[in-house]
C-alpha positions as CSV (number, residue, x, y, z in Angstrom):
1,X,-21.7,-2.6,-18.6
2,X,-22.3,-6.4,-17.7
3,X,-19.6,-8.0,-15.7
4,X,-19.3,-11.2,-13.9
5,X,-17.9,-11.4,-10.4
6,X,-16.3,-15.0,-9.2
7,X,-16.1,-15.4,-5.2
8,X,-19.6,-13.2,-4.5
9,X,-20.2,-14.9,-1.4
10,X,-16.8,-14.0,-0.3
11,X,-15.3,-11.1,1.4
12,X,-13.8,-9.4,-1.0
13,X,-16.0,-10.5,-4.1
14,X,-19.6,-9.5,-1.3
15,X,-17.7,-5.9,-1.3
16,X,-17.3,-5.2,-4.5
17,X,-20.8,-6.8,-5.9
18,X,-22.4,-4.0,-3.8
19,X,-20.0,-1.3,-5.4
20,X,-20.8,-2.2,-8.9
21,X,-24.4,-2.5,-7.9
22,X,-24.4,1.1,-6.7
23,X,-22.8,2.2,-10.1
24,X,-25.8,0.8,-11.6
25,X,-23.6,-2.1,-13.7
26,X,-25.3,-5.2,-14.7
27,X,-23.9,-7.9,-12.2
28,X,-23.8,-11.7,-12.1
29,X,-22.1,-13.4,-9.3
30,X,-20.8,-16.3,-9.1
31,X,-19.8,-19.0,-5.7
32,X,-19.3,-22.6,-4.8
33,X,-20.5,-21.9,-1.8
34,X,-17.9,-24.6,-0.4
35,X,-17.6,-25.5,3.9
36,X,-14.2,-23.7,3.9
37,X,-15.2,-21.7,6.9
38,X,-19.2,-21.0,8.4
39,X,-21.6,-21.3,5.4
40,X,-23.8,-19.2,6.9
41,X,-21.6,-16.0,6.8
42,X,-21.3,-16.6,3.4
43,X,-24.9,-17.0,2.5
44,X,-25.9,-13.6,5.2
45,X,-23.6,-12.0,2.4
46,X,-25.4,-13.0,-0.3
47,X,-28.8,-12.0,1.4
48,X,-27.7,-8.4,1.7
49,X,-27.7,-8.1,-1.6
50,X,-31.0,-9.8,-2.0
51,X,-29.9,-13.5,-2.9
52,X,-31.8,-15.7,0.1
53,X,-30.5,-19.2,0.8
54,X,-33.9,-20.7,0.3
55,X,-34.0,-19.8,-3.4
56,X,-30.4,-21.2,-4.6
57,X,-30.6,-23.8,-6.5
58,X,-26.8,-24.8,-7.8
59,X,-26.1,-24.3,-11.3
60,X,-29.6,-21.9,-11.9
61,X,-29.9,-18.3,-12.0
62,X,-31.6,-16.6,-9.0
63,X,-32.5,-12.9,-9.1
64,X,-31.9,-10.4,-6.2
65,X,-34.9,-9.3,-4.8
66,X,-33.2,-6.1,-3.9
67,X,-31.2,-5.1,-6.9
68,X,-33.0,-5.8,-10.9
69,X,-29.7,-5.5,-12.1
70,X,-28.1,-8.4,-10.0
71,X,-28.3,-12.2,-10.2
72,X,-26.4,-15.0,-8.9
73,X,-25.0,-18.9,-9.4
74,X,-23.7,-21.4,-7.4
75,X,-21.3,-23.0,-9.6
76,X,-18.1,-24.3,-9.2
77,X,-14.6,-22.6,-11.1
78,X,-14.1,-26.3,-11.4
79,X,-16.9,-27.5,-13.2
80,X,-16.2,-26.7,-17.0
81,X,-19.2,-27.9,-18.5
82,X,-21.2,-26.0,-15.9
83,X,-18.5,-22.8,-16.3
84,X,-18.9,-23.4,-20.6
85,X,-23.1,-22.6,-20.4
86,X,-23.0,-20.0,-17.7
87,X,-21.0,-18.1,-20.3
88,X,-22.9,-19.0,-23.5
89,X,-25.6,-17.6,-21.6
90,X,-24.0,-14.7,-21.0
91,X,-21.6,-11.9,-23.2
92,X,-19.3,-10.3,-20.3
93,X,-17.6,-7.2,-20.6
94,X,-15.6,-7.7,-17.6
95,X,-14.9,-10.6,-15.6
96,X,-13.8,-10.1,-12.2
97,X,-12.0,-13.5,-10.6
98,X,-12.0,-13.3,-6.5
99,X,-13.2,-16.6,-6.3
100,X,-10.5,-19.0,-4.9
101,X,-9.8,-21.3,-2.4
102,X,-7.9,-19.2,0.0
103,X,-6.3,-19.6,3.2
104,X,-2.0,-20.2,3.4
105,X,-1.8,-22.4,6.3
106,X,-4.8,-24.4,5.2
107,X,-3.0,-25.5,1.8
108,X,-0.2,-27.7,3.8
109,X,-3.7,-29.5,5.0
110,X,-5.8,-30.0,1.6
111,X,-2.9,-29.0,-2.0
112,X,-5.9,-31.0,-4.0
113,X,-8.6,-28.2,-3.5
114,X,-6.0,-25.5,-4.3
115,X,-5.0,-27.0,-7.5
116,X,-8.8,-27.5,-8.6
117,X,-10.0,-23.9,-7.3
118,X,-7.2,-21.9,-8.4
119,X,-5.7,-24.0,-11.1
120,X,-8.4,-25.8,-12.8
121,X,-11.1,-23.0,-12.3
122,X,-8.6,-20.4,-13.7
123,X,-8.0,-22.0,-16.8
124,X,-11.6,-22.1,-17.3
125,X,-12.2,-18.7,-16.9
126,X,-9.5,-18.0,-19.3
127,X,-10.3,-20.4,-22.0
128,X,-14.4,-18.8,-21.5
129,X,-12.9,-15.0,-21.5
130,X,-10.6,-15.4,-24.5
131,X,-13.7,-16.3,-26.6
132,X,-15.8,-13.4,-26.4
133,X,-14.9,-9.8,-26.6
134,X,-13.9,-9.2,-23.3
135,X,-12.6,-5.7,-22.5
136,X,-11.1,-6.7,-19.3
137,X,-10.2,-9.7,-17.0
138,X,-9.2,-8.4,-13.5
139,X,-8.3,-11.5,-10.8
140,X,-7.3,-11.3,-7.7
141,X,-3.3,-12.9,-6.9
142,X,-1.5,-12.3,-3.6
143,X,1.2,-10.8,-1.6
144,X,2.1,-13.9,-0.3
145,X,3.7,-14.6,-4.1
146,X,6.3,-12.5,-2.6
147,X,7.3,-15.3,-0.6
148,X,11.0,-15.0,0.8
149,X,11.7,-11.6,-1.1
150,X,13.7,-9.3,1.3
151,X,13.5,-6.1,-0.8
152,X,11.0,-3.9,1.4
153,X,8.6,-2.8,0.4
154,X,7.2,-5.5,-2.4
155,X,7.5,-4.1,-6.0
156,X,5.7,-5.5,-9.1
157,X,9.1,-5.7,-10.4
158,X,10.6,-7.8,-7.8
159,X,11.1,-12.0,-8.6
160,X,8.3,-13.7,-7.1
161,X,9.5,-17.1,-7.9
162,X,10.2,-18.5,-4.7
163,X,6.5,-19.3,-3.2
164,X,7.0,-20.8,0.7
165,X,3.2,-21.9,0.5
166,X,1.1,-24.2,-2.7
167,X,-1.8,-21.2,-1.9
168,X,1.2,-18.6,-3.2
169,X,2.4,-21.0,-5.7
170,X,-1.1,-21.4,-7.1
171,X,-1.4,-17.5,-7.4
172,X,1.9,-17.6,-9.1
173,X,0.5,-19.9,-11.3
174,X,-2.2,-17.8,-12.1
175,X,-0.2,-14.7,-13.2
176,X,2.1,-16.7,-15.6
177,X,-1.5,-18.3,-17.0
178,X,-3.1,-15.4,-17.2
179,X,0.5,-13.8,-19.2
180,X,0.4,-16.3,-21.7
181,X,-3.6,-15.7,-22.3
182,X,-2.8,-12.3,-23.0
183,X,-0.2,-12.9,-24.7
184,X,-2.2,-15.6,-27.2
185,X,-4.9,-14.0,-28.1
186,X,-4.3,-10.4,-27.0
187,X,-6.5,-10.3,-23.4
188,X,-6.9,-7.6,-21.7
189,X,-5.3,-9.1,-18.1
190,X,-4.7,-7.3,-14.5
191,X,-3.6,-9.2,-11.5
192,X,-4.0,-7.6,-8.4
193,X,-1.5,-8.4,-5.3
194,X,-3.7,-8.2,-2.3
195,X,-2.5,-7.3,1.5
196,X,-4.3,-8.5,4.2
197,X,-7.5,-7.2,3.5
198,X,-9.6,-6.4,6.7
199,X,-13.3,-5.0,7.5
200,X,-16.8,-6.1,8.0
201,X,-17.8,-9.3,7.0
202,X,-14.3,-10.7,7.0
203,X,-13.5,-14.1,6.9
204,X,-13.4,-15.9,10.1
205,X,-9.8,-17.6,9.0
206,X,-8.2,-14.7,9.1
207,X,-6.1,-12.8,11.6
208,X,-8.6,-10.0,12.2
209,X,-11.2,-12.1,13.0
210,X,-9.0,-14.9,14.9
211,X,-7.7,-12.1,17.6
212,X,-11.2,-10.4,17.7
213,X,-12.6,-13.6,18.9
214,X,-9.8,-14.8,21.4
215,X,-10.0,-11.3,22.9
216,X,-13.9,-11.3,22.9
217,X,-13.9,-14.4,24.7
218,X,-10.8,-13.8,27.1
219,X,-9.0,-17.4,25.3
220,X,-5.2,-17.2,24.6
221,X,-4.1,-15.9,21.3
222,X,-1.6,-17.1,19.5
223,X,1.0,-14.9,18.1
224,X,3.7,-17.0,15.3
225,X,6.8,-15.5,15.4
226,X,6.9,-13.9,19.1
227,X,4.7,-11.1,17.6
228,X,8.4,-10.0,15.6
229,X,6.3,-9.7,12.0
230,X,4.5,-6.9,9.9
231,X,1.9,-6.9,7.9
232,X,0.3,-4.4,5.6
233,X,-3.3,-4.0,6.9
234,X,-5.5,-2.5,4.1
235,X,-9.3,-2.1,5.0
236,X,-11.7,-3.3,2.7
237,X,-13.3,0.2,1.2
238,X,-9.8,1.2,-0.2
239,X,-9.0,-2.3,-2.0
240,X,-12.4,-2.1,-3.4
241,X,-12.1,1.5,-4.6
242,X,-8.8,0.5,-5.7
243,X,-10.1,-2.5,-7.7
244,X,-12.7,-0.5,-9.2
245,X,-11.1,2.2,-10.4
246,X,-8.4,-0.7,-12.3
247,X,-11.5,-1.4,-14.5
248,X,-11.2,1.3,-16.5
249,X,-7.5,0.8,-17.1
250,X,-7.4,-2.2,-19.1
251,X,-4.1,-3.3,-20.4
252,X,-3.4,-2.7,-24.3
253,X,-0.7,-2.9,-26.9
254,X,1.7,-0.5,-25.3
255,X,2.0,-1.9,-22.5
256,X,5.7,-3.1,-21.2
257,X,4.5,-6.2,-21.6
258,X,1.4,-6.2,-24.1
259,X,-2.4,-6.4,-22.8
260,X,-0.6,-8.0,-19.5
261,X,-0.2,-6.0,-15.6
262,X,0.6,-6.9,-12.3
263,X,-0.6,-4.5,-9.7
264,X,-0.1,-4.2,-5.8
265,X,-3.5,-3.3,-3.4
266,X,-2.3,-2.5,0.0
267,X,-1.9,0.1,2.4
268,X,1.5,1.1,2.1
269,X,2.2,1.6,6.0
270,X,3.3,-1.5,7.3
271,X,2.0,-2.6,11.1
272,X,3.5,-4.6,13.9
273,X,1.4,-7.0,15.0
274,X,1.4,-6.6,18.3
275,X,0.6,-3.0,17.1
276,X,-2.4,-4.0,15.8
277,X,-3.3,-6.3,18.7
278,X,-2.7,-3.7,20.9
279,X,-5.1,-1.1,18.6
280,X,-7.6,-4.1,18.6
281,X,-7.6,-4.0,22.3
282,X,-8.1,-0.3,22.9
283,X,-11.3,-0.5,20.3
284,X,-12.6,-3.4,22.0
285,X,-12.1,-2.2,25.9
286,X,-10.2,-5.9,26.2
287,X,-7.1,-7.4,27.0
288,X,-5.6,-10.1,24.9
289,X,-4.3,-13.0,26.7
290,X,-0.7,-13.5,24.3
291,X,0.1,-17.2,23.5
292,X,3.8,-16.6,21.7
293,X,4.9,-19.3,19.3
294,X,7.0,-19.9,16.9
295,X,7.2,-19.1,12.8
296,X,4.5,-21.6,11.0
297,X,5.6,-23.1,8.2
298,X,4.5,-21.0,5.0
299,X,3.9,-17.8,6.6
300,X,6.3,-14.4,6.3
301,X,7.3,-12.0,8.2
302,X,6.9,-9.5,6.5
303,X,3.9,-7.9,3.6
304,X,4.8,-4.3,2.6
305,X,3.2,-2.7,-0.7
306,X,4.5,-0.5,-3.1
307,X,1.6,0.8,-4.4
308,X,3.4,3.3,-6.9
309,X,2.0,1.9,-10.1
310,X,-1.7,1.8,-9.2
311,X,-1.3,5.0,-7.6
312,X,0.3,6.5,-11.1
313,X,-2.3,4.5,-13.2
314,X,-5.6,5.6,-11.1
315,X,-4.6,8.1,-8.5
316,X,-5.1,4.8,-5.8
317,X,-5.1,6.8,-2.5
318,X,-6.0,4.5,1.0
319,X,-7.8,6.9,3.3
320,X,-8.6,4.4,6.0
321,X,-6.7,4.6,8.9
322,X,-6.3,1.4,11.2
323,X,-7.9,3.3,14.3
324,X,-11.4,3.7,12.1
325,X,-11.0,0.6,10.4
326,X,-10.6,-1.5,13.4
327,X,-13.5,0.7,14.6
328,X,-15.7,0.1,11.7
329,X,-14.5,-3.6,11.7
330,X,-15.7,-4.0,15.6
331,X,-18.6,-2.8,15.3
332,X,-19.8,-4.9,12.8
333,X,-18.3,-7.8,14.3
334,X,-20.4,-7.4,17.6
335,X,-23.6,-6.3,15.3
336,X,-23.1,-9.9,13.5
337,X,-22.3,-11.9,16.6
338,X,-25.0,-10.1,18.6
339,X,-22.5,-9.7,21.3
């Protein structure tokens, strides 16, 4: 099976790159490589899995040195002529999307990259997948599509059309794209909703790794909303199981809605945050120093998955509890940071 992951320098996209590798799949991944957060976290991802800094070249195949059934680009989603030849090169079976510009709080900063990233890019990995035989698309969305829902928890079949950030709307945008793809010319499409995914080799913007830092080095942390929020933690070995398992499942005729699914990837156990702070704390052997301030503007409150549909489809079952994967996260962390 050849399939192409988008976002393998990322979190997400880094973890499953090494599942697939393990399953013996032929792998090409895919990253910009863009100055969103520390570079060099992103390319000590890529080197685990044999791709070295020294030998990428953008646009130009480089071959692992760990893994002969692994090779990697930097291109952009943006770039269509660049996105047109990598797949003339190459006859996917599945495509994989988890490469995005992501972040909520930094879209009120920069909507321009969001639109190119998860606009532009997507329509050129749709316009590139409906043109060969693809058996499956599979791309990441977002629970934060949920936006000002108040149904607890977050169903597939809830509205999701009122967005309170452009990163949401741009993942909403994404699902209706990817509907009428499937739709047109009968592509086999699955969204997947993540929830706050956690776990080594995280991304430095995100909550995790914020309060890990501020408690490492004894510097306030700021909680938005006077710590009154939940959100549904999932580690990263259960969305990647999850996701993997989905690639078997693709999407055909008899569908509800033909060769088209929307699927939640959580936990399904909701957290306070000062919960998890406090579970942080007692891994860590630290206090945090609590700077409480008020709601940010596109954030919730609350992130709560129903994950009754993958579970029905696949048997989805998260096994990680928050104790080992805050555990598991830590230690990394520390490893990384040579603390």
């Amino acid at each position: 099976m050849k399939v192409l992951v988008t976002g393998a320098a990322g979190f997400i996209g880094f973890h499953v790159v090494r599942k697939l590798l393990d399953y013996k799949w032929q792998v090409v991944g895919l990253d910009n490589i863009n100055s969103y957060y520390d570079v060099n976290l992103k390319y000590a991802r890529l080197q685990q899995c044999g791709i070295h800094r020294e030998n990428i070249i953008s646009h130009n195949e480089v071959p692992s040195s760990s893994y002969a059934n692994y090779s990697f680009y930097q291109i952009d989603l943006a770039d269509k002529e660049q996105m047109d030849e990598l797949f003339r090169n190459h006859s996917f079976e599945v495509v994989i999307n988890l490469g995005a510009q992501a972040g909520v709080r930094y879209s009120l900063e920069d909507p321009y990259t969001y639109v190119q990233s998860n606009i532009v890019g997507f329509v050129n990995l749709l316009e590139n997948c409906r043109k060969q035989d693809l058996k499956h698309f599979v791309y990441a969305s977002s629970s934060s599509v949920y936006g000002m829902n108040s149904k607890y928890p977050f169903s597939e079949d809830d509205m999701a059309d009122y967005p309170v950030s452009l990163y949401a709307a741009t993942k909403r945008s994404d699902e209706l794209m990817a509907f009428t793809y499937s739709h047109l010319y009968q592509l086999p499409c699955t969204g997947l909703r993540f929830f706050t995914v956690y776990g080594p080799w995280g991304r430095p913007d995100m909550s995790p790794m914020i309060f890990a830092d501020s408690i490492q080095k004894g510097v306030p942390l700021k909680v938005f909303n006077h710590g009154d929020m939940l959100r549904d933690f999932t580690y990263i070995d259960d969305v990647v199981d999850g996701l993997v398992s989905v690639l078997d499942y693709p999407p055909g005729v008899n569908e509800e809605k033909p060769y088209y699914r929307i699927l939640n990837i959580g936990h399904a156990d909701p957290v306070k945050l000062l919960d998890f702070i406090h579970a942080m704390e007692e891994v860590m052997g630290k206090k945090a120093k609590l700077d409480f301030q008020p709601m940010q503007a596109g954030d919730v409150t609350v992130t709560y998955a129903d994950v009754r549909h993958l579970r029905e489809l696949t048997g989805y079952q998260p096994r990680t509890s928050l104790t080992c994967g805050l555990s598991k996260f830590i230690s990394w962390y520390e490893t990384y940071y040579d603390l």
